[in-house]
N, C-alpha and C positions, 0 to 999 in steps of 0.2 A: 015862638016856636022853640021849644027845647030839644036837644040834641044829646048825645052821650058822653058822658066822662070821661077822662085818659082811662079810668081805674077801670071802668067799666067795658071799654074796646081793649085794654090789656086782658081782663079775663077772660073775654071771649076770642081772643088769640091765643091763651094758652091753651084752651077748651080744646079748639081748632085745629090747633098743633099735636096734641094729644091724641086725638082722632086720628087722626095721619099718620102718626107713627106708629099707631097699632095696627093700621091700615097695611103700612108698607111691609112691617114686621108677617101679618099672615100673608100676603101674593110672597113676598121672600120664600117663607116657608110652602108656600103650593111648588111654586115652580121647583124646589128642590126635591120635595116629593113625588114632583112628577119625572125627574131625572133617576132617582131609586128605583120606580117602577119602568123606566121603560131600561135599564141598565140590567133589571131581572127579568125582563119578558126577553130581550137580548141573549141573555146567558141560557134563559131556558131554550130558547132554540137552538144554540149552539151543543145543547146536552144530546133534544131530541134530534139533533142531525147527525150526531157520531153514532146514534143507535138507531137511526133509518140505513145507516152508511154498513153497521155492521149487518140488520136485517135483510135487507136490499139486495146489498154485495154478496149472501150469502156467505161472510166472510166467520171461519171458527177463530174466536181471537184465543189469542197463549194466555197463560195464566201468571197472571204477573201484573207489571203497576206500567205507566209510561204515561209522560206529561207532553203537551203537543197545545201549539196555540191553536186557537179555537176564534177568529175574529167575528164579528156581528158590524156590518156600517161601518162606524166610526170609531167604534167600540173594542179594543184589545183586553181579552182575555184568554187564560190559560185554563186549558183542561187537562183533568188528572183521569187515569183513567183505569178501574181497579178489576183484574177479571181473577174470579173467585171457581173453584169446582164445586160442584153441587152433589149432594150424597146420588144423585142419577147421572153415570157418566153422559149423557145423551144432552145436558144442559151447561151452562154455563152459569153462573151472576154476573151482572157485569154493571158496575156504579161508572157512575162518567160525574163530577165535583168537576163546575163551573169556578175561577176564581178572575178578579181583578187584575190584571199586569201589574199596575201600581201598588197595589196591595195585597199581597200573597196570603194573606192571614186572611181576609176577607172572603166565605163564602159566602156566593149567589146562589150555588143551585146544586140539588146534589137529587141524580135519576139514576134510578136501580130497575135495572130489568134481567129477567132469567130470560136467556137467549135459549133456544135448540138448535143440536147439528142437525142442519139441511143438505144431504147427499147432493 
């Protein structure tokens, strides 16, 4: 009965090992991929709630800038929030820019909507 060589169980532990660490190398990369995406679905709702909040509230915002944190779960971020005049006095612009707490430079999200004054 013949059996396998050192040389021969070494190359197929290198094989093996190789597999593996290209293995481990993409689930690394899923799971962080999957932490991007839900850090943007995060941010996006924190957008569309400052603009259900101004639709909602019936609130006319000022024209002007103002930063205010914006949190999601577990999740801390800062919203900017940009309200702009529109050639119709009757409307507004208004951008709401999702960013990271940690990293200010970092945008997630950036939702523009023209609002109307609602008597």
């Amino acid at each position: 009965m013949r059996g396998f060589t050192l040389l021969e169980v070494l190359v197929a532990l290198v094989i093996v090992g190789t597999v593996l660490g290209a293995s481990l190398r993409a689930v690394a990369s899923l799971a962080q991929n999957s932490a991007a995406l839900r850090a943007s679905m995060m941010a996006s709702w924190s957008a569309e709630n400052r603009m259900a909040e101004i639709r909602l509230g019936h609130e006319w915002p000022s024209i002007g800038e103002r930063s205010f944190p914006c949190p999601q779960v577990d999740l801390s971020f800062i919203c900017e929030e940009h309200v702009l005049a529109t050639p119709n006095p009757s409307f507004r612009r208004v951008e709401v820019l999702v960013f990271e707490s940690a990293d200010l430079k970092r945008r997630l999200v950036k939702l523009t909507q023209v609002v109307p004054n609602v008597p």
